[in-house]
PLY file of the C-alpha trace (Angstrom):
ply
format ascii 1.0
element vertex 127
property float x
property float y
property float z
element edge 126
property int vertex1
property int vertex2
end_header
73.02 4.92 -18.12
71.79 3.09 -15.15
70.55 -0.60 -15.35
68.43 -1.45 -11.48
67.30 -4.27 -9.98
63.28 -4.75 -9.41
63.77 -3.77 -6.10
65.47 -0.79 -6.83
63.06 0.31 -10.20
60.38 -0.61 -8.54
61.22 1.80 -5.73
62.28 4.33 -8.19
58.79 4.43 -10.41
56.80 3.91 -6.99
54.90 0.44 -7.56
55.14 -2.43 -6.13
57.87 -5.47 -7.89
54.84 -7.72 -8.20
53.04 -5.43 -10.63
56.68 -4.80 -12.37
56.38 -8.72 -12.96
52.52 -8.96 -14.22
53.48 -5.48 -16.80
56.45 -7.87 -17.80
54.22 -10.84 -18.09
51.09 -8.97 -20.01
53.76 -7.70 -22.72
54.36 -3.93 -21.49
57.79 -4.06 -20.93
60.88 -6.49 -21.32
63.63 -5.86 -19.17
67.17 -6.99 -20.14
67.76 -10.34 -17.81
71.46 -11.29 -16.96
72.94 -14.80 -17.71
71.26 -16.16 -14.16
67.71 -14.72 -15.21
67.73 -11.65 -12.78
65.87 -8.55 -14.10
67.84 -5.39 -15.12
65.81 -2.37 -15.95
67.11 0.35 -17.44
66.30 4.26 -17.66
64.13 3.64 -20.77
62.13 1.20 -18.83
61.81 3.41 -15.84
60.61 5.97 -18.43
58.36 3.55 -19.72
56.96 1.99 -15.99
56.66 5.80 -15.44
54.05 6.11 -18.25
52.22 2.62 -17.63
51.87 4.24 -13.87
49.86 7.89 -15.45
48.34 5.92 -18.05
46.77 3.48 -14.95
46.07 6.85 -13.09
43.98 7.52 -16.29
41.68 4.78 -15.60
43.22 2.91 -18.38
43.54 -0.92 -17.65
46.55 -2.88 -18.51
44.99 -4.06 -22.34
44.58 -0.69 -22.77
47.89 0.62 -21.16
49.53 -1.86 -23.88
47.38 -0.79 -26.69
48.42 2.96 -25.64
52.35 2.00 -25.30
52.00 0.25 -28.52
50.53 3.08 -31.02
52.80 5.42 -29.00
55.63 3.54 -30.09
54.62 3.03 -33.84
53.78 6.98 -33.55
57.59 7.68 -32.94
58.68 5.63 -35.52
56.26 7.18 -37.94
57.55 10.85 -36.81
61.12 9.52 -37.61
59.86 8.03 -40.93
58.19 11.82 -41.80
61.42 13.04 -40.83
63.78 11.34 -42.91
61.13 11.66 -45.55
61.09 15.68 -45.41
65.08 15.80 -45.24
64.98 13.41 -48.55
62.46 16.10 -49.94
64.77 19.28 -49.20
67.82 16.95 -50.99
65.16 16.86 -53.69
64.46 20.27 -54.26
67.57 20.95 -54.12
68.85 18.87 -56.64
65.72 20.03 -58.35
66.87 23.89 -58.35
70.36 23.08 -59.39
69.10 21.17 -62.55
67.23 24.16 -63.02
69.91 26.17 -63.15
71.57 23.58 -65.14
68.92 23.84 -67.44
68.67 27.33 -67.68
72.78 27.61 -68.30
72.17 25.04 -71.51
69.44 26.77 -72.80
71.60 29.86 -72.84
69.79 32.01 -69.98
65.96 31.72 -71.86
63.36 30.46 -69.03
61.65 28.39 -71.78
61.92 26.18 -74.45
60.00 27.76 -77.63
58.63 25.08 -79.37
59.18 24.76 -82.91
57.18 25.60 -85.26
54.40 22.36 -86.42
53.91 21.59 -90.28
50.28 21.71 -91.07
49.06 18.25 -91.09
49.16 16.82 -94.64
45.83 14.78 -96.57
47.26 12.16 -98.12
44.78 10.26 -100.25
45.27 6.96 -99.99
43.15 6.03 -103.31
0 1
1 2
2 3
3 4
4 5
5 6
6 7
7 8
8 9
9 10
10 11
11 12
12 13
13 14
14 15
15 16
16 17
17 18
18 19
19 20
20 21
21 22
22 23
23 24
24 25
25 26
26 27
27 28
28 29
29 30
30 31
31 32
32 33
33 34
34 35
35 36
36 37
37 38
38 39
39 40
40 41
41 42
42 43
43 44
44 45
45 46
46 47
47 48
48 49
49 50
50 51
51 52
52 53
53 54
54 55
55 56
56 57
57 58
58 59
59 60
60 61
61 62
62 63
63 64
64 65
65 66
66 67
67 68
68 69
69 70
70 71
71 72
72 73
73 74
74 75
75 76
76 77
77 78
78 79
79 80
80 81
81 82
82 83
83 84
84 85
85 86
86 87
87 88
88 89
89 90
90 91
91 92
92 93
93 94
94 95
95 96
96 97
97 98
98 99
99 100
100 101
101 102
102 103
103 104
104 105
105 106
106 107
107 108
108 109
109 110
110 111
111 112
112 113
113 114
114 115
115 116
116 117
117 118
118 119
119 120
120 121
121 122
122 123
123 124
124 125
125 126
């Protein structure tokens, strides 16, 4: 993976490096910065100056460019959250049918408990 300079990334996404500072400075994107400070952007942040750049073509401006980036991002991590949530859900079931089973095996092969048989209730007089 390729880290560029804001010369080069700004070439690259086809903006100018002056608006690649100002998305920096209104919160868009942070590029990784060396020990001396200089800017190092990466392919995520090329994919993410490439998205700023439609979402401006749009007609969005940049609070609304960040607003967009940010419920895009929380979006993703809710689609990994469902994710992991519907795998846990499958190990669930599955657990679920083999108890079942398990069940089933102790119960020796009946489907259902029959419930035994309830004594009448009895008056008891209290006198």
């Amino acid at each position: 993976m390729g880290v560029y300079a804001i010369s080069v990334a700004a070439e690259l996404v086809g903006t100018g490096q002056q608006n690649l500072r100002l998305y920096e400075r209104k919160g868009l994107l942070t590029p990784e910065r060396t020990d001396g400070g200089t800017r190092r952007y990466s392919e995520r942040n090329l994919a993410t100056l490439r998205r700023i750049g439609v979402l401006l073509d749009e007609g969005l401006n940049l609070a609304g460019v960040k607003l967009v980036l940010e419920l895009e991002a929380e979006n993703r991590g809710l689609s990994e959250d469902n994710r992991g949530l519907a795998e846990d859900n499958e190990g669930l079931r599955e657990d679920n049918r083999g108890l079942r089973k398990d069940l089933k095996r102790a119960r020796g092969g009946r489907d259902r408990v029959t419930p035994a048989p309830q004594k009448a209730p009895q008056n008891r007089n209290m006198d």
